[in-house]
KOLVO-524425 format. One record per residue (C-alpha): residue in one letter; chain; x, y, z. Coordinates in steps of 0.1 Angstrom, whole numbers. Example, Ala and Ser with C-alpha at 12.3 -4.5 7.8 and 13.67 -1.06 7.14 Angstrom:
<rs>
  residu  chaine     xx     yy     zz
       A       A    123    -45     78
       S       A    137    -11     71
</rs>
This chain:
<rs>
  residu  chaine     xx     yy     zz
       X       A   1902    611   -647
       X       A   1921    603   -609
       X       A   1934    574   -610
       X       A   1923    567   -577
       X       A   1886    570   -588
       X       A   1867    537   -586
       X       A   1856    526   -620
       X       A   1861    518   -653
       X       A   1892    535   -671
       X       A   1905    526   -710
       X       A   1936    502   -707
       X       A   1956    480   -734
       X       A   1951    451   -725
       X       A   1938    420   -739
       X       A   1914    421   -707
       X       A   1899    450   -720
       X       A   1897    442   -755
       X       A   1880    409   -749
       X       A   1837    415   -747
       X       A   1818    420   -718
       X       A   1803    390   -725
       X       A   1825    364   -724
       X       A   1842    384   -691
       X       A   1806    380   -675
       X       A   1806    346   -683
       X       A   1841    335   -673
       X       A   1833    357   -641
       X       A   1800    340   -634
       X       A   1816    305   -645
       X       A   1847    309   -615
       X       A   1830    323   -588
       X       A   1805    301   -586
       X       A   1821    270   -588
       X       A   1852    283   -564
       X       A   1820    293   -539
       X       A   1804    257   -542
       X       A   1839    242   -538
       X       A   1858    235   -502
       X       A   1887    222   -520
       X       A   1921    246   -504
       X       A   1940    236   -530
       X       A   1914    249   -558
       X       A   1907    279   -541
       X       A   1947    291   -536
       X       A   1949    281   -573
       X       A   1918    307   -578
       X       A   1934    333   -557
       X       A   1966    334   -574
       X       A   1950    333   -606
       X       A   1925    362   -597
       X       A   1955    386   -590
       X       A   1976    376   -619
       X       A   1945    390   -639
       X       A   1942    420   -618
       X       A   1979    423   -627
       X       A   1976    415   -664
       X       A   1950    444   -664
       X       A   1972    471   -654
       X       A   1953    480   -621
       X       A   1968    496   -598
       X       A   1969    489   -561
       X       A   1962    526   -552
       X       A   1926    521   -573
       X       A   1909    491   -552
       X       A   1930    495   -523
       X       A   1900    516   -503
       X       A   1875    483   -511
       X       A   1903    456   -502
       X       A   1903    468   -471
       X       A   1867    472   -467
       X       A   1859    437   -479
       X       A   1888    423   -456
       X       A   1875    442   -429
       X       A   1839    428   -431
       X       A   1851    390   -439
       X       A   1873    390   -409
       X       A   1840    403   -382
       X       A   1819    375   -406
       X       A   1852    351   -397
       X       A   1852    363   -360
       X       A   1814    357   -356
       X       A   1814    323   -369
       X       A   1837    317   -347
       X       A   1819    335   -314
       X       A   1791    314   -330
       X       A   1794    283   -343
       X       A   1833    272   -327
       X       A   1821    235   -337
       X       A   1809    234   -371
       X       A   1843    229   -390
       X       A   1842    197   -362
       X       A   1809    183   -375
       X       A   1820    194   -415
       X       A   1854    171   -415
       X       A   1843    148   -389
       X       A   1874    147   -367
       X       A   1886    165   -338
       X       A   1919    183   -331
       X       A   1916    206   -304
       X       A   1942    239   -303
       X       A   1928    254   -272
       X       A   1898    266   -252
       X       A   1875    238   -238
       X       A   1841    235   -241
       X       A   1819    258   -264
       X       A   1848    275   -273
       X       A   1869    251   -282
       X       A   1890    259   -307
       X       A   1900    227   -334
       X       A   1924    227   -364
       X       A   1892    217   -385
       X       A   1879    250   -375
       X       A   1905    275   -380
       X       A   1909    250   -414
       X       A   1869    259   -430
       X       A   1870    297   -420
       X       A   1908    292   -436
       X       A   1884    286   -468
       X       A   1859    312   -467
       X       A   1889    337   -466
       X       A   1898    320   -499
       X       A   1866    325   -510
       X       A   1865    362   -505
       X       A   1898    362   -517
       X       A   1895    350   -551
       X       A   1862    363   -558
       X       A   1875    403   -553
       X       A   1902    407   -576
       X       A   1877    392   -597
       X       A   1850    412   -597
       X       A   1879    445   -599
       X       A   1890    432   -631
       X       A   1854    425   -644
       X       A   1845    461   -633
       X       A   1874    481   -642
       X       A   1881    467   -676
       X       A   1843    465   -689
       X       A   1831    496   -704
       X       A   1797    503   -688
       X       A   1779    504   -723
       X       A   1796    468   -732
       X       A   1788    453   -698
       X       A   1751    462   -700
       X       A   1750    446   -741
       X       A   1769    412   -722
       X       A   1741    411   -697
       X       A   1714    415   -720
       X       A   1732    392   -743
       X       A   1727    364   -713
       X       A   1692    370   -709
       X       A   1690    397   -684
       X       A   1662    426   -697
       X       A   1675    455   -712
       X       A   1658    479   -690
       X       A   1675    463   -656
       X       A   1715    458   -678
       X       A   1707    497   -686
       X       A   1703    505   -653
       X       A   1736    486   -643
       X       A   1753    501   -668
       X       A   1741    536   -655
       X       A   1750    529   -618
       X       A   1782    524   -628
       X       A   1789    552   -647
       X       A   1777    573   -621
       X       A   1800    556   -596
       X       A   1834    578   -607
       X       A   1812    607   -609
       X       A   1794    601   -572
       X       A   1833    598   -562
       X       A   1843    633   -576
       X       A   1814    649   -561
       X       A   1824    636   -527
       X       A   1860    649   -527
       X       A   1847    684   -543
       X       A   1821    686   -516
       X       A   1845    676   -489
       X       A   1870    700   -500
       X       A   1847    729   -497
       X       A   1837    722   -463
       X       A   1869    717   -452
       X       A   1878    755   -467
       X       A   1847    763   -442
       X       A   1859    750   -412
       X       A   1844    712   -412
       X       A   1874    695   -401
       X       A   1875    657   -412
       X       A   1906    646   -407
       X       A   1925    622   -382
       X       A   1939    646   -362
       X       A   1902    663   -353
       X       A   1879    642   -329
       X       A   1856    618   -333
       X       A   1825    638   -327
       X       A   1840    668   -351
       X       A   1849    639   -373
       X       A   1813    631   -377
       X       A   1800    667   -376
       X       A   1820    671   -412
       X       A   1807    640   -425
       X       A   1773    648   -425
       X       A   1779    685   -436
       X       A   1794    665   -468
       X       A   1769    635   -470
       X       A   1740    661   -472
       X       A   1748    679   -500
       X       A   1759    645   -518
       X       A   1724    633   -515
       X       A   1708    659   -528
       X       A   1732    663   -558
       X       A   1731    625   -564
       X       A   1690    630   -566
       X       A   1693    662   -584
       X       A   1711    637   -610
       X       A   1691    609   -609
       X       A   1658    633   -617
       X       A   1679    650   -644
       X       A   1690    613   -663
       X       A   1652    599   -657
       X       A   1634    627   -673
       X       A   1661    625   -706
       X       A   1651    590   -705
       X       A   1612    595   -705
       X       A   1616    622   -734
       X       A   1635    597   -759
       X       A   1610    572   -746
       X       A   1636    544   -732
       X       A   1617    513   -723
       X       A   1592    518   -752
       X       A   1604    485   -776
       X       A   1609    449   -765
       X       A   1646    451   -777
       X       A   1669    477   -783
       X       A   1704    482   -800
       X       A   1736    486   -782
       X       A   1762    511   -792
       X       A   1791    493   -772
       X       A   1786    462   -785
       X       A   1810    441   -800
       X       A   1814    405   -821
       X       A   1830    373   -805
       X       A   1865    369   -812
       X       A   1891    341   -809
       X       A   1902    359   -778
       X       A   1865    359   -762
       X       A   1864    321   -776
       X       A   1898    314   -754
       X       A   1881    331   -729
       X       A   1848    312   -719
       X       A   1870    277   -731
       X       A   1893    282   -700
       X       A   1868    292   -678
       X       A   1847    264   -689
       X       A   1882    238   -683
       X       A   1886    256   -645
       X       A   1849    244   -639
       X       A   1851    208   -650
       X       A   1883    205   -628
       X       A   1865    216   -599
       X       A   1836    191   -609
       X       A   1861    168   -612
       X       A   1880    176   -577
       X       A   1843    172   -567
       X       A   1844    131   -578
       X       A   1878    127   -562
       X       A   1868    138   -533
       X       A   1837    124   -524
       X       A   1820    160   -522
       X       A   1827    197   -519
       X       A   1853    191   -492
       X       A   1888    184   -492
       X       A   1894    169   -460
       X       A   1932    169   -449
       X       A   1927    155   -415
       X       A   1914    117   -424
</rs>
């Protein structure tokens, strides 16, 4: 498989090895207690420990780098339009007021550049996160962990199946774009805008009707071996709890009752520098 594909690949790591399970749970068990938490110095703590994961996994830059950039894209217009906005609110969260420059409604404050400071954080930390979760997490495995926590078969088989089909959604793309740039659909930088989006739909077209082609395909196999039929069903990725799975849910469980109790010290959610 190209390494640049998006999705799950076979690595040696102890990431890996460990269970969908307890990775679901020590995923579910940071991200939501670094997204209730406005503590800086927790959240740089779960940024730097998100991409010393990402690096314990052996994923390369050159596999995400495509979605870091999408997700920083989109959390700096979500950044710019609080902003645009709501200029005041990080005045009203941390109840001082420092002011950096503008005037009026769009005044800009240290308390302000300070909260959208933390929701960077936030998007920070929770990416390399859910990379690690996805790209080291056989699709089979995740779908047992979920059902495992309580989620229905039918919808952790469905996960399971999107993301199988997400590598192969991938390859379809560059094979389709690759034969209509051998026909004259010129998508590249260096052809204009319009052009540009002439040879996007010629490729998006075709990937459509593939991807529904495939989807009718996988749904009938499913109706003849009469999936959904039984209350429970067997997994064939599923594996026991080990002392590595154990480790795993006990630190993620020790991260959470530090930011509980960063919650006492504080007062609250915030951490607030400026008092």
């Amino acid at each position: 498989m190209d390494n640049s594909l998006f999705g799950y690949k076979a690595r040696n790591t102890w990431i890996n090895h460990a269970t969908g399970t307890a990775k679901l749970v020590g995923f579910l068990a940071l991200t939501t207690i670094g997204m209730i938490s406005y503590d800086t110095r927790f959240l740089i703590a779960l940024t730097i420990l998100s991409f010393v994961l990402i690096k314990m996994a052996h994923i390369k830059y050159q596999e995400y780098a495509l979605l870091l950039k999408l997700v920083l894209f989109i959390g700096l217009i979500n950044l710019m339009m609080i902003t645009v906005l709501a200029p005041q609110y990080g005045e009203q969260l941390y109840g001082t007021k420092h002011v950096m420059f503008g005037s009026g409604w769009f005044t800009i404050t240290q308390e302000q550049l300070f909260y959208e400071f933390n929701l960077l954080l936030k998007y920070l930390f929770s990416f390399p996160l859910s990379i690690v979760l996805l790209f080291t997490t056989n699709p089979s495995e995740f779908a047992a962990g979920l059902n495992k926590i309580g989620v229905p078969y039918k919808v952790a088989y469905a996960v399971a199946i999107t993301l199988r089909y997400i590598p192969d959604v991938q390859s379809d793309y560059r094979t389709i774009s690759l034969a209509q740039q051998a026909r004259g659909y010129e998508i590249s930088k260096k052809s204009s805008l319009i052009q540009r989006m002439k040879g996007t739909v010629q490729i998006i077209l075709p990937l459509v009707f593939s991807s529904l082609g495939r989807i009718d395909t996988i749904s009938q196999a499913m109706e003849l071996r009469r999936f959904g039929r039984y209350n429970k069903r067997s997994w064939y990725q599923e594996q026991r709890f080990s002392m590595r799975d154990v480790a795993m849910i006990l630190w993620s469980t020790l991260i959470v009752v530090i930011g509980v109790l960063l919650f006492i010290t504080n007062g609250g959610r915030m951490w607030n520098p400026f008092k």
